[in-house]
PDB file of N, CA, C and O in Angstrom:
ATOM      1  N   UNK A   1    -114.591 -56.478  97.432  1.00  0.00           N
ATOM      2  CA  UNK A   1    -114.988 -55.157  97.922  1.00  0.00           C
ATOM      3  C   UNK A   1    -114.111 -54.783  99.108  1.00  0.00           C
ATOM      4  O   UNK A   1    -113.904 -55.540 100.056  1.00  0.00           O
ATOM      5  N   UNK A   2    -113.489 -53.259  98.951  1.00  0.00           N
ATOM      6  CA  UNK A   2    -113.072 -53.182 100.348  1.00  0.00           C
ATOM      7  C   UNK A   2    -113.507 -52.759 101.369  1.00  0.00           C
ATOM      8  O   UNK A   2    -114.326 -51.843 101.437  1.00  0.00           O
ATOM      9  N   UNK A   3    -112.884 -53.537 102.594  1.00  0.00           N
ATOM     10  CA  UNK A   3    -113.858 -53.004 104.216  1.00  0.00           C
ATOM     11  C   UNK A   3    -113.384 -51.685 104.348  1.00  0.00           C
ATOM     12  O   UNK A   3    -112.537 -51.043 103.727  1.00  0.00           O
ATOM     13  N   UNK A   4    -114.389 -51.334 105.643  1.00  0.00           N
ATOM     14  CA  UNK A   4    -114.650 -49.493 105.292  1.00  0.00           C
ATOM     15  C   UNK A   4    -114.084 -49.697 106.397  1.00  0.00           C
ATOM     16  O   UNK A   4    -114.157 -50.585 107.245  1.00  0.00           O
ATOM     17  N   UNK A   5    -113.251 -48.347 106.231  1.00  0.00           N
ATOM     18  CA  UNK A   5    -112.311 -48.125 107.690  1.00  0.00           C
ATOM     19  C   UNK A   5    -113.319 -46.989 108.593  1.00  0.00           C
ATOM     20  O   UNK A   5    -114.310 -46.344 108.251  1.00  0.00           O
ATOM     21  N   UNK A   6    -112.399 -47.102 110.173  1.00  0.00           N
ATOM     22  CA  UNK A   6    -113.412 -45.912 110.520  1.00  0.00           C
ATOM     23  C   UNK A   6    -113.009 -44.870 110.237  1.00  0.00           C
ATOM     24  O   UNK A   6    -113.835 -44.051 109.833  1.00  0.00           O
ATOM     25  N   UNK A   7    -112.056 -44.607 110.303  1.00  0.00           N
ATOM     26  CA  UNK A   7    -111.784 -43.170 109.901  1.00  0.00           C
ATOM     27  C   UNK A   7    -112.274 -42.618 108.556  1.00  0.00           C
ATOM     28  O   UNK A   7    -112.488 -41.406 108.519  1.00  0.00           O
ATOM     29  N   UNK A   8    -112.462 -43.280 107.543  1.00  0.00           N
ATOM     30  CA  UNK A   8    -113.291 -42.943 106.732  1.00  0.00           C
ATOM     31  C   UNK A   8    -114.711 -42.967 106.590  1.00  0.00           C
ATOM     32  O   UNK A   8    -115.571 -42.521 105.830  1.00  0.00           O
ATOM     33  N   UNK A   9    -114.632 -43.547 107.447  1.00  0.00           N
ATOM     34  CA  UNK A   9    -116.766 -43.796 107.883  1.00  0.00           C
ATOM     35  C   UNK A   9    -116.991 -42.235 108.753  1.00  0.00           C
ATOM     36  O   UNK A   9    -117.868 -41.400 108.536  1.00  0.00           O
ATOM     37  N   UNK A  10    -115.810 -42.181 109.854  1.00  0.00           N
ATOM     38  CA  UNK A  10    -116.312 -40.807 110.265  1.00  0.00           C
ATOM     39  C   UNK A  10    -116.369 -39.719 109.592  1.00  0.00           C
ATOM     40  O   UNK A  10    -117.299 -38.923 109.729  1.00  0.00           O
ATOM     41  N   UNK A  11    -114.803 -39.437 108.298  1.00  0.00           N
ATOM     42  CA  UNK A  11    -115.313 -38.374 107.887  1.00  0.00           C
ATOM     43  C   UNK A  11    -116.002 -37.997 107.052  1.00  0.00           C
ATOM     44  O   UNK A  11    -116.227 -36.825 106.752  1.00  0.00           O
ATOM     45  N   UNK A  12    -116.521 -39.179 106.461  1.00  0.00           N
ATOM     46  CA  UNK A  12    -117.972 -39.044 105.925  1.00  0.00           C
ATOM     47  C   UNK A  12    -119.278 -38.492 106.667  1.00  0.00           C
ATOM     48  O   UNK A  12    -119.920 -37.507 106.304  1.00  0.00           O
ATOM     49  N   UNK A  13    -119.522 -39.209 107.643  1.00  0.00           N
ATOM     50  CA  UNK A  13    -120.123 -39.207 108.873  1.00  0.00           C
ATOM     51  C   UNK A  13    -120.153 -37.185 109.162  1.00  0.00           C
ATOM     52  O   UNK A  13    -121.182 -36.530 109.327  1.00  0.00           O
ATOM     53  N   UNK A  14    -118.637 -36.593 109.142  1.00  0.00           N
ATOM     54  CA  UNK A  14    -118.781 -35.369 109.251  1.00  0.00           C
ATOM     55  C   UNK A  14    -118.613 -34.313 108.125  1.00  0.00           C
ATOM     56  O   UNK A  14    -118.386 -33.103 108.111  1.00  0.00           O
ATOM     57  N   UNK A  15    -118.774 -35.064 107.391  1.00  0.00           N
ATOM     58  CA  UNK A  15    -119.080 -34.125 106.338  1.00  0.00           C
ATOM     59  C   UNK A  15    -120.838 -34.242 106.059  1.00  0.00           C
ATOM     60  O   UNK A  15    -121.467 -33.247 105.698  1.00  0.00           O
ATOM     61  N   UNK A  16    -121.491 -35.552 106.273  1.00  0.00           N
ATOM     62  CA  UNK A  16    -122.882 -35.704 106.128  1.00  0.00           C
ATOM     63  C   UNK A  16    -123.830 -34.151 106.938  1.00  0.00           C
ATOM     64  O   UNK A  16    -124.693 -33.402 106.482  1.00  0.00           O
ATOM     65  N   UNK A  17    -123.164 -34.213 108.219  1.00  0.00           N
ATOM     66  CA  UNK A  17    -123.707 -32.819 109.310  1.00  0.00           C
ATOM     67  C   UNK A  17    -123.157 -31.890 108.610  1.00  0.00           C
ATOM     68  O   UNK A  17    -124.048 -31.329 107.973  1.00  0.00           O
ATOM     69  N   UNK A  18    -122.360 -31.532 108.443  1.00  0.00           N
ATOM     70  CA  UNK A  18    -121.699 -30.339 107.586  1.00  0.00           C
ATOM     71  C   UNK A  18    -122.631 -29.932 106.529  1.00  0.00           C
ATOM     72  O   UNK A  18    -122.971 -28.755 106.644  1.00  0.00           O
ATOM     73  N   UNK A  19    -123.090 -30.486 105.642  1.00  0.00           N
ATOM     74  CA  UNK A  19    -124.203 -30.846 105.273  1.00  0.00           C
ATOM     75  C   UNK A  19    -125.607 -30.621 105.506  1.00  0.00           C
ATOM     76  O   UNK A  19    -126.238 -29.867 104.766  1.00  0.00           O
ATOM     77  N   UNK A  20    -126.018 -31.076 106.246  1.00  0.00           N
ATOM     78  CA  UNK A  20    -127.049 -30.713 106.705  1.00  0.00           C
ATOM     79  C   UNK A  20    -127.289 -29.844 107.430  1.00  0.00           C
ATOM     80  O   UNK A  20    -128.444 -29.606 107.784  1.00  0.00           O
ATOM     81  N   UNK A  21    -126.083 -29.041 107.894  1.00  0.00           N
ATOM     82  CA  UNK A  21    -126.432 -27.833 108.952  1.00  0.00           C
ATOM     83  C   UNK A  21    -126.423 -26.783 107.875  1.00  0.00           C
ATOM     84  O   UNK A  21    -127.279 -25.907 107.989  1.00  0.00           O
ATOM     85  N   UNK A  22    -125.649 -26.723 106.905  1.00  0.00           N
ATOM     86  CA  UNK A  22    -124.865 -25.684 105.821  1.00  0.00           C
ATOM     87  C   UNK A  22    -125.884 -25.399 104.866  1.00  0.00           C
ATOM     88  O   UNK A  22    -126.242 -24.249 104.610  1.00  0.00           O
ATOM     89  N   UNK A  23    -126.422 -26.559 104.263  1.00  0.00           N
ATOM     90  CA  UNK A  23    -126.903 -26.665 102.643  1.00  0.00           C
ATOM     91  C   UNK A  23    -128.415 -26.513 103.328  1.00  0.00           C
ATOM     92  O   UNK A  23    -128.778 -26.598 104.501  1.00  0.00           O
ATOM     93  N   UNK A  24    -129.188 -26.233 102.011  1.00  0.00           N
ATOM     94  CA  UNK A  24    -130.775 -26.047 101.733  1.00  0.00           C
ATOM     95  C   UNK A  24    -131.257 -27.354 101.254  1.00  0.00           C
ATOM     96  O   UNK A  24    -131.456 -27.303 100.041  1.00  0.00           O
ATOM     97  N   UNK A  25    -131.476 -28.331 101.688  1.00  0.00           N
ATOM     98  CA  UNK A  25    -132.050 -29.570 100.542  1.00  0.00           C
ATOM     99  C   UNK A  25    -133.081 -29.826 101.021  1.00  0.00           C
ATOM    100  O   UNK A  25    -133.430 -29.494 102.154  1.00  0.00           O
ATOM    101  N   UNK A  26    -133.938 -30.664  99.964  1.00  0.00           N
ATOM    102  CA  UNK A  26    -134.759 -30.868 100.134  1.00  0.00           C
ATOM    103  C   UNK A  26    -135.382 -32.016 101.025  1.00  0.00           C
ATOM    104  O   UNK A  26    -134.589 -32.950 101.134  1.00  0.00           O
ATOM    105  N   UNK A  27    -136.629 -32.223 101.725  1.00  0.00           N
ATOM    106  CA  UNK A  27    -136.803 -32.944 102.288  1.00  0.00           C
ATOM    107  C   UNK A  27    -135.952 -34.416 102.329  1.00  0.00           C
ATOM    108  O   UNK A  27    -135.232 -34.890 103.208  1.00  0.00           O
ATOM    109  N   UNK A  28    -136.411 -35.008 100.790  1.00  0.00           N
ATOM    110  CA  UNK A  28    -135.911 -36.211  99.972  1.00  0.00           C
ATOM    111  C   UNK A  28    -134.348 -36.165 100.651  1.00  0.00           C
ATOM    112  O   UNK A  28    -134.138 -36.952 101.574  1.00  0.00           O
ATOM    113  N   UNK A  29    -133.602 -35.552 100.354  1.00  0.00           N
ATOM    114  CA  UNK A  29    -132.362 -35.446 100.588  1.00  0.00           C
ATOM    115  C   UNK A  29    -131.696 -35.248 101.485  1.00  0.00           C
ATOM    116  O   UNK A  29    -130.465 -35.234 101.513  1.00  0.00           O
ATOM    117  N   UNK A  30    -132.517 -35.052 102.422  1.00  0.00           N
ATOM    118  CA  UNK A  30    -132.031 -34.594 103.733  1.00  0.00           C
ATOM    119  C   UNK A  30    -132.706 -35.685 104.706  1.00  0.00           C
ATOM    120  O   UNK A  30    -132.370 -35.499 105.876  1.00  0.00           O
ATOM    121  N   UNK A  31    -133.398 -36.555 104.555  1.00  0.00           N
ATOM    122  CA  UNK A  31    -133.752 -37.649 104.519  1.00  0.00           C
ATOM    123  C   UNK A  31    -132.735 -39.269 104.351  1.00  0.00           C
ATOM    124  O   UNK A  31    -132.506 -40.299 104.984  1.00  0.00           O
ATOM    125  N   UNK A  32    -132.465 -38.755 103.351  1.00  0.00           N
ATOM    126  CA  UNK A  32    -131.381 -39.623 102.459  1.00  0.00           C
ATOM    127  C   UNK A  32    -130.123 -39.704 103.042  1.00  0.00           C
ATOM    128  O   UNK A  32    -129.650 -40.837 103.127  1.00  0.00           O
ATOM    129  N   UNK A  33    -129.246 -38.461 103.606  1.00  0.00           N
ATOM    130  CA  UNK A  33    -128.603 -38.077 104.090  1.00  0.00           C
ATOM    131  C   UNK A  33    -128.409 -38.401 105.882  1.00  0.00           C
ATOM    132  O   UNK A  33    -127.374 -38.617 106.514  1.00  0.00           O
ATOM    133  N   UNK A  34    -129.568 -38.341 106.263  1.00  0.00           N
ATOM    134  CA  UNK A  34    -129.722 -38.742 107.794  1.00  0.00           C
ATOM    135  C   UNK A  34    -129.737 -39.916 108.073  1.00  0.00           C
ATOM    136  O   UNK A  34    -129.258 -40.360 109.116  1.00  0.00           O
ATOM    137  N   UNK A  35    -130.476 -40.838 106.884  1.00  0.00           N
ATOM    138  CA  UNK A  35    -130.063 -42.441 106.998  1.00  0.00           C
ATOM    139  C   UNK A  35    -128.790 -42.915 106.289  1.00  0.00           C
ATOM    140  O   UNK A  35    -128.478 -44.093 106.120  1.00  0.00           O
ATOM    141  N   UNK A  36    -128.100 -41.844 105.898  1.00  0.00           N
ATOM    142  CA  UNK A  36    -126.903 -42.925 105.619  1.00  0.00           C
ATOM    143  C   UNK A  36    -126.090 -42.743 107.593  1.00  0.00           C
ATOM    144  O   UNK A  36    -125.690 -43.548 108.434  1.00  0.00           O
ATOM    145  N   UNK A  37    -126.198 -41.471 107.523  1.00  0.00           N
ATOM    146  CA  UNK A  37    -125.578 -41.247 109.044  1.00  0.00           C
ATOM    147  C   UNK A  37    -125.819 -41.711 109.761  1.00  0.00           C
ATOM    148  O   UNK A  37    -125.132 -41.621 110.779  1.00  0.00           O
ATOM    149  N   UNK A  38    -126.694 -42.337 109.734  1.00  0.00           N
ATOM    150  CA  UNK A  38    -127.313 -43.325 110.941  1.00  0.00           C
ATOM    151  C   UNK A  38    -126.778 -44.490 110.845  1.00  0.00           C
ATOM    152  O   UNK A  38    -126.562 -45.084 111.902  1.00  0.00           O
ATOM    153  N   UNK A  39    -126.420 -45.132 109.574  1.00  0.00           N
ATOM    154  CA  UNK A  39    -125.879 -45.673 109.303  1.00  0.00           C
ATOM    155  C   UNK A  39    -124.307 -46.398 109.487  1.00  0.00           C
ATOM    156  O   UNK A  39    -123.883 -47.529 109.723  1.00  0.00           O
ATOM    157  N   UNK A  40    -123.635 -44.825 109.190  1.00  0.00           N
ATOM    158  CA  UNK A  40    -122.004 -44.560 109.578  1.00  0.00           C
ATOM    159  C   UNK A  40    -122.000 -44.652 110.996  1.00  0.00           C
ATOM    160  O   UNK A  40    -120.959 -45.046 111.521  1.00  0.00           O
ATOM    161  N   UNK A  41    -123.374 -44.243 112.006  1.00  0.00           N
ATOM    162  CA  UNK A  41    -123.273 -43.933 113.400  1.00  0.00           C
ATOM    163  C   UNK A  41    -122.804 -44.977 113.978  1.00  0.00           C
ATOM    164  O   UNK A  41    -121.736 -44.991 114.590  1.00  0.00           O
ATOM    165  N   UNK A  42    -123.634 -46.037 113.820  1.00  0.00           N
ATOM    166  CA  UNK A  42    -123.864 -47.840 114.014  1.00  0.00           C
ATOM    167  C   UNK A  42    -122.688 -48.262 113.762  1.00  0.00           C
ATOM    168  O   UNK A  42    -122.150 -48.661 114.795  1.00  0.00           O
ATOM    169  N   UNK A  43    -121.896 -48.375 112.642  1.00  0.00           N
ATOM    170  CA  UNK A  43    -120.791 -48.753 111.884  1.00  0.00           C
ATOM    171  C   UNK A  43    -119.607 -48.031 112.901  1.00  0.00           C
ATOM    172  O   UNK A  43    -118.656 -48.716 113.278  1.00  0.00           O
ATOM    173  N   UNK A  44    -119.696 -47.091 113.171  1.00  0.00           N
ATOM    174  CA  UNK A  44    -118.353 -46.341 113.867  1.00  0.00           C
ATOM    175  C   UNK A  44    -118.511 -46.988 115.681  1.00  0.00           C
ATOM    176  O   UNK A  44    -117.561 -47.274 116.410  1.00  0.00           O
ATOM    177  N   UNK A  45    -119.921 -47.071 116.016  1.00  0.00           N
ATOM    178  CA  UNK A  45    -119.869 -47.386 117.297  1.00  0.00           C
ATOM    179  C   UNK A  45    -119.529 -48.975 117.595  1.00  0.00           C
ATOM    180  O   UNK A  45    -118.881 -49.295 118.592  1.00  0.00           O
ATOM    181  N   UNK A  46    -119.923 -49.749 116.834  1.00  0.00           N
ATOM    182  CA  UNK A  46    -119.702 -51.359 116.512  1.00  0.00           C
ATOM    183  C   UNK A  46    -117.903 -51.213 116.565  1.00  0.00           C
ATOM    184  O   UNK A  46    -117.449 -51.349 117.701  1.00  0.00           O
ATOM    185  N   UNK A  47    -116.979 -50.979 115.571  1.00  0.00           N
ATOM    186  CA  UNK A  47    -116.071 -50.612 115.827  1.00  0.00           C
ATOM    187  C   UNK A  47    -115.191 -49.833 117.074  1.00  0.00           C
ATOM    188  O   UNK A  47    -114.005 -50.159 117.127  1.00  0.00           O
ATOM    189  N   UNK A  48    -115.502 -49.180 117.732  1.00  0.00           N
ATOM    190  CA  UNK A  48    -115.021 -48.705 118.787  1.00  0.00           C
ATOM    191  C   UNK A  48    -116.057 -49.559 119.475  1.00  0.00           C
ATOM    192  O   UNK A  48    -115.298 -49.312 120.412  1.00  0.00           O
ATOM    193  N   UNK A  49    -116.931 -50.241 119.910  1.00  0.00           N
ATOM    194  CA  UNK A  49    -116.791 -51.695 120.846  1.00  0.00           C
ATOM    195  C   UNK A  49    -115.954 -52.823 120.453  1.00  0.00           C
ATOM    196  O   UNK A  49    -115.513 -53.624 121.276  1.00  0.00           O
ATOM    197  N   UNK A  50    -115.703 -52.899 119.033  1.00  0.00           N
ATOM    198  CA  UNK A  50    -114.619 -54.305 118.880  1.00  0.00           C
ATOM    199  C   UNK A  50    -113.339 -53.715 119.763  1.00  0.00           C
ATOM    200  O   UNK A  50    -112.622 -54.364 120.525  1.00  0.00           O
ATOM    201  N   UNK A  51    -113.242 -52.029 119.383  1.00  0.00           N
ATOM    202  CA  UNK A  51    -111.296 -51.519 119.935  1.00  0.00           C
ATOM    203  C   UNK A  51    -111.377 -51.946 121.141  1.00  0.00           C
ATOM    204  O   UNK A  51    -110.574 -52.846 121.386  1.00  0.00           O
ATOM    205  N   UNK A  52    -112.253 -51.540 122.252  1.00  0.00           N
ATOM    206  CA  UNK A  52    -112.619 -51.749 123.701  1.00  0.00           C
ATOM    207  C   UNK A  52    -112.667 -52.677 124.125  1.00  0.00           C
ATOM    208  O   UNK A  52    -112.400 -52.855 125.313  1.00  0.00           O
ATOM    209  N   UNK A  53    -113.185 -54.052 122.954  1.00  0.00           N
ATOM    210  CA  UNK A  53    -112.492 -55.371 123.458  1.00  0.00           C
ATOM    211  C   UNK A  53    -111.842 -55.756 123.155  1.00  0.00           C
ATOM    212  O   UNK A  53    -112.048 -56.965 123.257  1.00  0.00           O
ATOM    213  N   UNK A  54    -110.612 -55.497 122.578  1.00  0.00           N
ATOM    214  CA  UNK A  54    -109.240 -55.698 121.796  1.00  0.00           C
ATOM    215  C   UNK A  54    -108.434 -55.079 123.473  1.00  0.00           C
ATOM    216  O   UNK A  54    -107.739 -55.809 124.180  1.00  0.00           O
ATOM    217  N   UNK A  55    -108.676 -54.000 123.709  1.00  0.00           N
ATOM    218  CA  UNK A  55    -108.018 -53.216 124.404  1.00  0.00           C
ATOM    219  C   UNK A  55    -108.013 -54.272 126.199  1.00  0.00           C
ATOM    220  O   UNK A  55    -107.056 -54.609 126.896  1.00  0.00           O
ATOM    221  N   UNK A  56    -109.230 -54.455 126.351  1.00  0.00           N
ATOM    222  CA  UNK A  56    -109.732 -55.243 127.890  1.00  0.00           C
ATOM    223  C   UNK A  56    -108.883 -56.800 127.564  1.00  0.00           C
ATOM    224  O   UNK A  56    -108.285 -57.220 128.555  1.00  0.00           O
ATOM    225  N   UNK A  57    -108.803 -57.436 126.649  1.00  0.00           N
ATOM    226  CA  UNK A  57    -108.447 -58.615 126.467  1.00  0.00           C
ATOM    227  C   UNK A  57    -106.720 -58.066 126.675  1.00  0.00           C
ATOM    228  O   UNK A  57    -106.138 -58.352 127.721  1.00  0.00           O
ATOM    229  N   UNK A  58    -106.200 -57.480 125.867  1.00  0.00           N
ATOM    230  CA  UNK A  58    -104.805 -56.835 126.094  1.00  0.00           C
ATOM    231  C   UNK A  58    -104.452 -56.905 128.005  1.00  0.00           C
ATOM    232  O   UNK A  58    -103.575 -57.392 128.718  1.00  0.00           O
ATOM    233  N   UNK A  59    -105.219 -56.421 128.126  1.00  0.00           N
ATOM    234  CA  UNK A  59    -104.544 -55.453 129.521  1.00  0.00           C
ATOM    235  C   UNK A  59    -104.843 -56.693 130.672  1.00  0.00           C
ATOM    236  O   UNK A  59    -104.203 -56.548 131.714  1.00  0.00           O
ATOM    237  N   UNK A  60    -105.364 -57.392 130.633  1.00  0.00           N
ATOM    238  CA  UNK A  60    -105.512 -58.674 131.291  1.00  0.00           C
ATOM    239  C   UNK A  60    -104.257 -59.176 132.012  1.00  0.00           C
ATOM    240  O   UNK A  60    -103.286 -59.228 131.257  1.00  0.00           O
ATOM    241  N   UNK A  61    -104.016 -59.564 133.295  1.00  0.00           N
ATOM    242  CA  UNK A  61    -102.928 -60.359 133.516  1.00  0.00           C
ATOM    243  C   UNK A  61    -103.002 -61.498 132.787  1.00  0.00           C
ATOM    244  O   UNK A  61    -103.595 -61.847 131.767  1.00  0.00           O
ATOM    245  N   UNK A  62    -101.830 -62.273 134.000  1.00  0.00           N
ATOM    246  CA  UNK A  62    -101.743 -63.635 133.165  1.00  0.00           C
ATOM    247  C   UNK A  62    -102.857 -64.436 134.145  1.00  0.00           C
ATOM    248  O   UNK A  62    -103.076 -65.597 133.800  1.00  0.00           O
ATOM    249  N   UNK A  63    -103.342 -64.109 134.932  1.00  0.00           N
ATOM    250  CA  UNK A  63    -104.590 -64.998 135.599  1.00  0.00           C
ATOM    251  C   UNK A  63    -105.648 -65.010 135.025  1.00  0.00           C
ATOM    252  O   UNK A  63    -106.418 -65.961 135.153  1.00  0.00           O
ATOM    253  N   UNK A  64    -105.994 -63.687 134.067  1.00  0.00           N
ATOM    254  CA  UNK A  64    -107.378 -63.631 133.813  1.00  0.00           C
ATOM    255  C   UNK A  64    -107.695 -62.207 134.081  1.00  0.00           C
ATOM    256  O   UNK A  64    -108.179 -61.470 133.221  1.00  0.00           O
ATOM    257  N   UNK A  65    -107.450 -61.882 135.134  1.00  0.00           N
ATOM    258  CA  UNK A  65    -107.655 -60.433 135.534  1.00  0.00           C
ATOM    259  C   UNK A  65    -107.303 -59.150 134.978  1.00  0.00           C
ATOM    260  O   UNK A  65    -106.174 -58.754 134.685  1.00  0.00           O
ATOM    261  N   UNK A  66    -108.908 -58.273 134.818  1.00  0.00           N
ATOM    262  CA  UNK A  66    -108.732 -57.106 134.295  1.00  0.00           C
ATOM    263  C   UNK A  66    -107.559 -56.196 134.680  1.00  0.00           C
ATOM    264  O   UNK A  66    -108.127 -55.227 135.183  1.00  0.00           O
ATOM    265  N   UNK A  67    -106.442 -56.002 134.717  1.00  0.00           N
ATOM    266  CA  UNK A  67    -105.205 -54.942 135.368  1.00  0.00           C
ATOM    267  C   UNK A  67    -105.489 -53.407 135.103  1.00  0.00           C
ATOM    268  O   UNK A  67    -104.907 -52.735 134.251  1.00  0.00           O
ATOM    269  N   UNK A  68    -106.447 -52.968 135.944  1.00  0.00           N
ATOM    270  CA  UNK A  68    -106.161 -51.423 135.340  1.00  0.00           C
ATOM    271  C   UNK A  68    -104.995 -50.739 135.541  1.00  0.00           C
ATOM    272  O   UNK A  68    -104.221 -50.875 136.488  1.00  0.00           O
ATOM    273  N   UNK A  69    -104.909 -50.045 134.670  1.00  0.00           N
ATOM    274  CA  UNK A  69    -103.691 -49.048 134.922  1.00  0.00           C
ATOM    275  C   UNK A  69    -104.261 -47.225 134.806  1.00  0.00           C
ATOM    276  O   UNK A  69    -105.288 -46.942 134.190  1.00  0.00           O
ATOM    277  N   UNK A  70    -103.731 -46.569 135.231  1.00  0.00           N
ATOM    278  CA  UNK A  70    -104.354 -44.994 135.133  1.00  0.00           C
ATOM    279  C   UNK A  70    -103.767 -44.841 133.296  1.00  0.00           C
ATOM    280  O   UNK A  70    -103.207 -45.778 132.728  1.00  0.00           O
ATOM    281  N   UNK A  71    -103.943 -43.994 132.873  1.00  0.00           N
ATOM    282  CA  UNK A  71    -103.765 -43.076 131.330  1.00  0.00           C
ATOM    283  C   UNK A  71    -102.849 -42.121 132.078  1.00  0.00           C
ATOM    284  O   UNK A  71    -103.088 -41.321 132.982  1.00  0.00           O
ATOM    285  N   UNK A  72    -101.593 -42.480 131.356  1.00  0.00           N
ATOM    286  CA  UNK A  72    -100.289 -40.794 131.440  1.00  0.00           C
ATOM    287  C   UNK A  72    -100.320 -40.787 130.379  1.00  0.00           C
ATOM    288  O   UNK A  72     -99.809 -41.670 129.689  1.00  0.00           O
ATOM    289  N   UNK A  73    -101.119 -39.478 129.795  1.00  0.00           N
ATOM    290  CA  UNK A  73    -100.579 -38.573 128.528  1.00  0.00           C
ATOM    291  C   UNK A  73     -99.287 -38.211 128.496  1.00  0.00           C
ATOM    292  O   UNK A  73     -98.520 -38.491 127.575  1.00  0.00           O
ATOM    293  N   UNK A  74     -98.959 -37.488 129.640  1.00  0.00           N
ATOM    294  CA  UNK A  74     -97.053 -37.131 129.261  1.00  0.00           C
ATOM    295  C   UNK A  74     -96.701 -38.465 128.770  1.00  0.00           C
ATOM    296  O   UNK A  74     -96.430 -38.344 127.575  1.00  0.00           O
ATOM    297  N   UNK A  75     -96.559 -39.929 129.225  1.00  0.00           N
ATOM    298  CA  UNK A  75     -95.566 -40.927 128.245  1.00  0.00           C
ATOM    299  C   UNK A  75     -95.875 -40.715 127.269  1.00  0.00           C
ATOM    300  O   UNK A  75     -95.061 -40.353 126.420  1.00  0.00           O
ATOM    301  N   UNK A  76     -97.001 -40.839 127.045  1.00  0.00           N
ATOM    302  CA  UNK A  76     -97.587 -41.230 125.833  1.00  0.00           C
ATOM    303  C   UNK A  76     -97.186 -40.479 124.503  1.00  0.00           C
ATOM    304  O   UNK A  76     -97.078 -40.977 123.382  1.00  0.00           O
ATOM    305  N   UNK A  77     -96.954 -38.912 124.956  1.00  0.00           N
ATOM    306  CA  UNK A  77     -96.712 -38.062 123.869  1.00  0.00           C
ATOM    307  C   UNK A  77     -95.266 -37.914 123.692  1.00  0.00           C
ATOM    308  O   UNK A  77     -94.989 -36.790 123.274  1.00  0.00           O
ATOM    309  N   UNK A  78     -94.047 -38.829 123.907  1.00  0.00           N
ATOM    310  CA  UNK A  78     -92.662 -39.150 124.044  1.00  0.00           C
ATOM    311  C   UNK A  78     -92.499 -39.491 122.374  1.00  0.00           C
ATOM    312  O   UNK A  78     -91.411 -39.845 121.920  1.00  0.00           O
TER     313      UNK A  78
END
């Protein structure tokens, strides 16, 4: 089976609201619909805590220590 990426969990995730703000359904379904999203919610936030500790372990010196650095968008968009 393949693992679900996030980016496809989200735009599921936004098409589910799209959905539910747009369409007429019925209870059942709109029901159905809110627990899968709840679902994708969990799944997308679990993931962006693994990135956040991918990211803190990265930026670490070589002692151990957290190194912050500020965010420059101008490099970034080079």
């Amino acid at each position: 089976m393949k693992e679900k990426r996030f980016e496809d969990a989200l735009a599921r995730l936004e098409g589910i609201v799209e959905k539910l703000e747009g369409e007429e359904l019925s209870l059942e379904d709109s029901l159905k619909a809110f627990e899968e999203g709840v679902r994708l919610t969990r799944f997308c936030h679990k993931k962006l805590n693994e990135a956040e500790k991918k990211i803190e372990i990265l930026m670490k010196d070589g002692e151990g220590d957290e190194k912050a650095e500020p965010f420059d968008l101008e490099s970034t968009a080079e």
